[in-house]
C-alpha positions as CSV (number, residue, x, y, z in Angstrom):
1,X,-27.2,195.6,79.3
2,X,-30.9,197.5,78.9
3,X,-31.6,200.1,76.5
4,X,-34.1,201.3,74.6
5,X,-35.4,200.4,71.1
6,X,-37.0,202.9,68.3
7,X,-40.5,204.0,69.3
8,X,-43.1,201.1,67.8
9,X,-44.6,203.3,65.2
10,X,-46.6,200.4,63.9
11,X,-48.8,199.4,67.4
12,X,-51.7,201.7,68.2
13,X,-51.5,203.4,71.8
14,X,-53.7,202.2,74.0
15,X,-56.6,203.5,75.5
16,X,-56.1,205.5,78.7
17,X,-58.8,207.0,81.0
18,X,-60.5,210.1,80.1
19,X,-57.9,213.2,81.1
20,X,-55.1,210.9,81.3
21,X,-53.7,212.0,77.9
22,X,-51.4,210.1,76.0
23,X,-48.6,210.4,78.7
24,X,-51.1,209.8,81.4
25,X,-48.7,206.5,83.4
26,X,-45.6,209.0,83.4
27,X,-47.5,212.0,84.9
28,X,-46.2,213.3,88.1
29,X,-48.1,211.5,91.1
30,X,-46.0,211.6,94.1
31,X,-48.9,209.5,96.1
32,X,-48.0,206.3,94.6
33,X,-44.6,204.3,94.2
34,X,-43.0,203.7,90.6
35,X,-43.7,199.7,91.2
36,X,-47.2,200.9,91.4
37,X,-46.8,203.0,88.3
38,X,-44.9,200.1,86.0
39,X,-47.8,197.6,87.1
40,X,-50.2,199.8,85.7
41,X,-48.2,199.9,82.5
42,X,-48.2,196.5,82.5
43,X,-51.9,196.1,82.6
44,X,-52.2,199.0,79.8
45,X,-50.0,197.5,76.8
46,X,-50.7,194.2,77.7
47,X,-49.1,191.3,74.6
48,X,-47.4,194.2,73.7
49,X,-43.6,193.1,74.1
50,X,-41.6,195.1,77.0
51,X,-38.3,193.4,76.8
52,X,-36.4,192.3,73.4
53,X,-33.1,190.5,73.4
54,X,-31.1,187.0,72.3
55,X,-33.8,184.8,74.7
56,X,-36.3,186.4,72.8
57,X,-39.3,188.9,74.1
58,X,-41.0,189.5,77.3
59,X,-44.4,191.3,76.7
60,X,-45.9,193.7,79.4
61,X,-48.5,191.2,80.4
62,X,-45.8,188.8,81.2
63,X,-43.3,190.9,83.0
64,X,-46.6,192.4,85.0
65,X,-47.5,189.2,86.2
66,X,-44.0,188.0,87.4
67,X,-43.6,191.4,88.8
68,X,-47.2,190.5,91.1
69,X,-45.8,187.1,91.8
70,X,-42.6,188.8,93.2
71,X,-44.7,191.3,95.6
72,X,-47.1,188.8,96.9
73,X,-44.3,186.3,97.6
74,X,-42.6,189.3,99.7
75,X,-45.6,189.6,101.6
76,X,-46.3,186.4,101.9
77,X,-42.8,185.7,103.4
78,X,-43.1,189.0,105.9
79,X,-40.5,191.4,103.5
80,X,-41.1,195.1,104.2
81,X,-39.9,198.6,105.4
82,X,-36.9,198.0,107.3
83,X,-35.6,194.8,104.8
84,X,-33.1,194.6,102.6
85,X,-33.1,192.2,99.3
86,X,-29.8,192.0,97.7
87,X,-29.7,190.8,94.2
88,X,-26.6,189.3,92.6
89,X,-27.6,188.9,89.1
90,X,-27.2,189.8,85.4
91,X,-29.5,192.9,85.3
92,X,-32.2,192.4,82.9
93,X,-36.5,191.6,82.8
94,X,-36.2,188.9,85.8
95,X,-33.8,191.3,88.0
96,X,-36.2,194.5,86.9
97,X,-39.4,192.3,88.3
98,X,-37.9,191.3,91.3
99,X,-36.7,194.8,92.5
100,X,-40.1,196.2,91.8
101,X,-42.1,193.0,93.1
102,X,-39.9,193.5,96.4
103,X,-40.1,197.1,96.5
104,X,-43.9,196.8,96.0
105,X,-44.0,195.2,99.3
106,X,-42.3,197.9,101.1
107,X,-38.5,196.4,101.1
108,X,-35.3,197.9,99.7
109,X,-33.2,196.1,96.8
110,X,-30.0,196.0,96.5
111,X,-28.2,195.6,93.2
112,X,-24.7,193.9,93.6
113,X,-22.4,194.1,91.3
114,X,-22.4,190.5,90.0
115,X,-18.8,190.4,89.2
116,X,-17.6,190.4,92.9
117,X,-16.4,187.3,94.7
118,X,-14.3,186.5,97.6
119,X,-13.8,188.5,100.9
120,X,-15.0,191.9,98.5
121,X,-18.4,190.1,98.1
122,X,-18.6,189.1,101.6
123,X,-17.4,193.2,102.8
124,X,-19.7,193.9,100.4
125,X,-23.0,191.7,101.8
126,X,-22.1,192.7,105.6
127,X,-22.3,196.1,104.9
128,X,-25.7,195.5,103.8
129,X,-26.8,193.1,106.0
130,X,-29.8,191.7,103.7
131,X,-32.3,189.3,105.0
132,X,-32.2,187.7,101.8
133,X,-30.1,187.0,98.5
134,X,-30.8,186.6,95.4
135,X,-28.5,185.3,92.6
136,X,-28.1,183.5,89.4
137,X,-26.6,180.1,89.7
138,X,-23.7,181.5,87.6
139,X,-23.0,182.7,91.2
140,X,-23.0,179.8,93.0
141,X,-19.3,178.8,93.8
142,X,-18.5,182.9,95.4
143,X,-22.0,182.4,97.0
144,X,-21.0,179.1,98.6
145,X,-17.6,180.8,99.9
146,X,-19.1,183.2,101.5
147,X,-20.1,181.2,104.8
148,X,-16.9,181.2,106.4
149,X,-16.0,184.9,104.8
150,X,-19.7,187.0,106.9
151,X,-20.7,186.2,110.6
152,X,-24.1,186.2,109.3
153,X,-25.1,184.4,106.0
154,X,-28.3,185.4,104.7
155,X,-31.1,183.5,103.6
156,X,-30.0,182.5,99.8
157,X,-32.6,182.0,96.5
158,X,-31.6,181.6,93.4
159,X,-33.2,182.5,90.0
160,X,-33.4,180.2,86.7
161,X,-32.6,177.4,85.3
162,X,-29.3,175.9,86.6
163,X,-30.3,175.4,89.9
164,X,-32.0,172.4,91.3
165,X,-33.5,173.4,94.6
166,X,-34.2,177.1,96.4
167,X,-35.3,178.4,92.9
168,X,-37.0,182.0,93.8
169,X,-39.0,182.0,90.7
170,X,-40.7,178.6,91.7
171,X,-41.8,179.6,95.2
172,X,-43.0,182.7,93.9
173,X,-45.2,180.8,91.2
174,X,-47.2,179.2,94.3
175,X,-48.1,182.9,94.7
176,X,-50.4,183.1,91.7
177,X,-53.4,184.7,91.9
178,X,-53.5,185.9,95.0
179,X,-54.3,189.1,95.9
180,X,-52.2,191.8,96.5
181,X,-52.1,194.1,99.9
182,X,-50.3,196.8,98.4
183,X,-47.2,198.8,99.5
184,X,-46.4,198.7,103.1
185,X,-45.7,202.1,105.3
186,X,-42.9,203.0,103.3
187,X,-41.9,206.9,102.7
188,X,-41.2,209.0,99.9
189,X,-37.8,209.3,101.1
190,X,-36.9,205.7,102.3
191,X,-34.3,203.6,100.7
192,X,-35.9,201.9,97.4
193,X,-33.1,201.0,95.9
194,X,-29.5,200.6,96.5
195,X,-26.4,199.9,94.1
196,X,-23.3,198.0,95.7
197,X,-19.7,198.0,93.6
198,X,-16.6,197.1,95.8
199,X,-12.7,197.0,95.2
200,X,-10.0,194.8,96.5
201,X,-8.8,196.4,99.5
202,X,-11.2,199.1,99.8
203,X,-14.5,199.8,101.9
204,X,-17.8,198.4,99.3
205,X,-19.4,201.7,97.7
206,X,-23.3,202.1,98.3
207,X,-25.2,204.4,96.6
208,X,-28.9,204.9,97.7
209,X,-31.9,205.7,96.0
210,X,-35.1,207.1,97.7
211,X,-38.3,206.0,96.1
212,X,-38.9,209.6,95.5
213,X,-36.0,209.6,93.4
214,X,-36.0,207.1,91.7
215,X,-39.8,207.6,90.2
216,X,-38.7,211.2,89.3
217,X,-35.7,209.8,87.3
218,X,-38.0,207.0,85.1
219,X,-40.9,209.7,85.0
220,X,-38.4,212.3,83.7
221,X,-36.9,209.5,81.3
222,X,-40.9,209.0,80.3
223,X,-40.9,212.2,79.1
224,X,-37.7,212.5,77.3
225,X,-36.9,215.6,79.8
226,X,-33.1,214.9,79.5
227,X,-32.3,216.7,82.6
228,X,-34.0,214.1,84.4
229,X,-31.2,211.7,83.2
230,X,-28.3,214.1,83.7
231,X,-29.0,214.3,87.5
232,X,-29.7,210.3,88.2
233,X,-26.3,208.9,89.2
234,X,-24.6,206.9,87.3
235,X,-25.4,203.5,88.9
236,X,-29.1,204.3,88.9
237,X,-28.9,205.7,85.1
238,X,-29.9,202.0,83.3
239,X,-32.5,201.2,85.6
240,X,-34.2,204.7,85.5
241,X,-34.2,205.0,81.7
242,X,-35.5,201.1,81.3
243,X,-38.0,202.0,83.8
244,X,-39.0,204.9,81.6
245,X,-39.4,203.3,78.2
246,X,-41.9,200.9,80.1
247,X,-43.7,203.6,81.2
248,X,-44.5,204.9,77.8
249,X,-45.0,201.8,76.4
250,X,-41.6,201.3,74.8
251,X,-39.7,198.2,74.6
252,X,-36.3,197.1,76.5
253,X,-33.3,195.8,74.2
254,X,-31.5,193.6,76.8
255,X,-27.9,192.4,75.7
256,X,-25.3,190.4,76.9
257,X,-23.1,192.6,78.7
258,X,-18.8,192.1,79.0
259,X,-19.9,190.7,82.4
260,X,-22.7,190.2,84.8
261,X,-23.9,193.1,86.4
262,X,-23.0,195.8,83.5
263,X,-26.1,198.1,82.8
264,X,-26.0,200.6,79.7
């Protein structure tokens, strides 16, 4: 579970560029994607910590540069407009920095509710149809079933400790340094980000999120316009609001949730 903690009253903001103002990273600039916008962050608070929780912190710097990893490893390995991701995985820092690695390179994420398993994970996945997935090694015995449940089994990583071979977060570390292209052609209206739930017996839900959207829901969050949080769906809501306490320089209380997938 994300939320956010008190405002740090104790660390100094930093500096911004002249006419940026102390708000400048969550001012309204429709030209760039909210990766973009959370990388800057990143760069901007620096040691500062970004995520807090029972593993400890994750400062900006840190998140910033797994986040980079993340997009140059999508590039490198030809993700873009037209791909999807899906992620099965606690939601938390290492999800957050792959959605917005991914989506930095141009391709859609999609969060999966990390509690399914069995022919509603595999509905779930071929409704999708993602290029790749991504999940914790928690995961592995529903992940392994689903070969003979989907015509089509997608290219699997996995993320953390836990897992001896096909670890994402190792390949991407090869990444390091390189530089970055930058977004690919992707519009203000495409899918960013997508949120999969499903039920026994019934047809998966998917709720979409335009990249539009979604930077208008953490940029409203950013500014403590509450509005902006009343009209983010619910599945979006966590993601949107964590996104927006980065944005200003906040930090991210991450808990252990009453199963994988839960955000609050």
């Amino acid at each position: 579970m994300l939320h956010a903690a008190h405002p740090r009253t104790d660390t100094p903001m930093p500096t911004i560029r002249p006419g940026a103002g102390r708000q400048g990273l969550a001012a309204f600039r429709p030209q760039i994607c909210l990766p973009q916008i959370v990388a800057e962050a990143a760069a901007v608070h620096g040691p500062a910590p970004a995520f807090a929780g029972p593993a400890g912190c994750t400062s900006y710097a840190a998140f910033g540069a797994d986040l980079a990893r993340y997009a140059r490893y999508a590039e490198a390995e030809g993700f873009g407009s037209g791909n999807t991701v899906a992620l099965l995985m606690r939601h938390g820092p290492a999800s957050l920095a792959l959605w917005l690695g991914f989506a930095l390179a141009g391709a859609r994420v999609a969060l999966v509710d990390a509690s399914l398993s069995g022919a509603c994970l595999a509905r779930t996945l071929a409704s999708l149809a993602p290029r790749l997935l991504v999940a914790d090694p928690d995961c592995a015995e529903g992940v392994q079933a689903l070969a003979a449940l989907i015509p089509e089994m997608p290219a699997v990583r996995w993320h953390g400790p836990g897992a001896d071979f096909a670890r994402i977060d190792i390949e991407a570390a090869e990444y390091e340094g390189e530089e970055l292209a930058g977004p690919g052609e992707v519009g203000a209206d495409d899918a960013a980000l997508l949120a999969c739930s499903g039920h026994r017996g019934a047809a998966p839900t998917v709720a979409a999120a335009s990249h539009r959207q979604i930077l208008a829901w953490a940029q409203g969050a950013s500014l403590g316009l509450p509005r902006a949080i009343e009209v983010c769906p619910a599945e979006f809501r966590a993601v949107a609001e964590a996104c927006g306490v980065l944005l200003r320089g906040g930090v991210v209380v991450v808990e252990s949730g009453p199963r994988p997938g839960t955000l609050c």
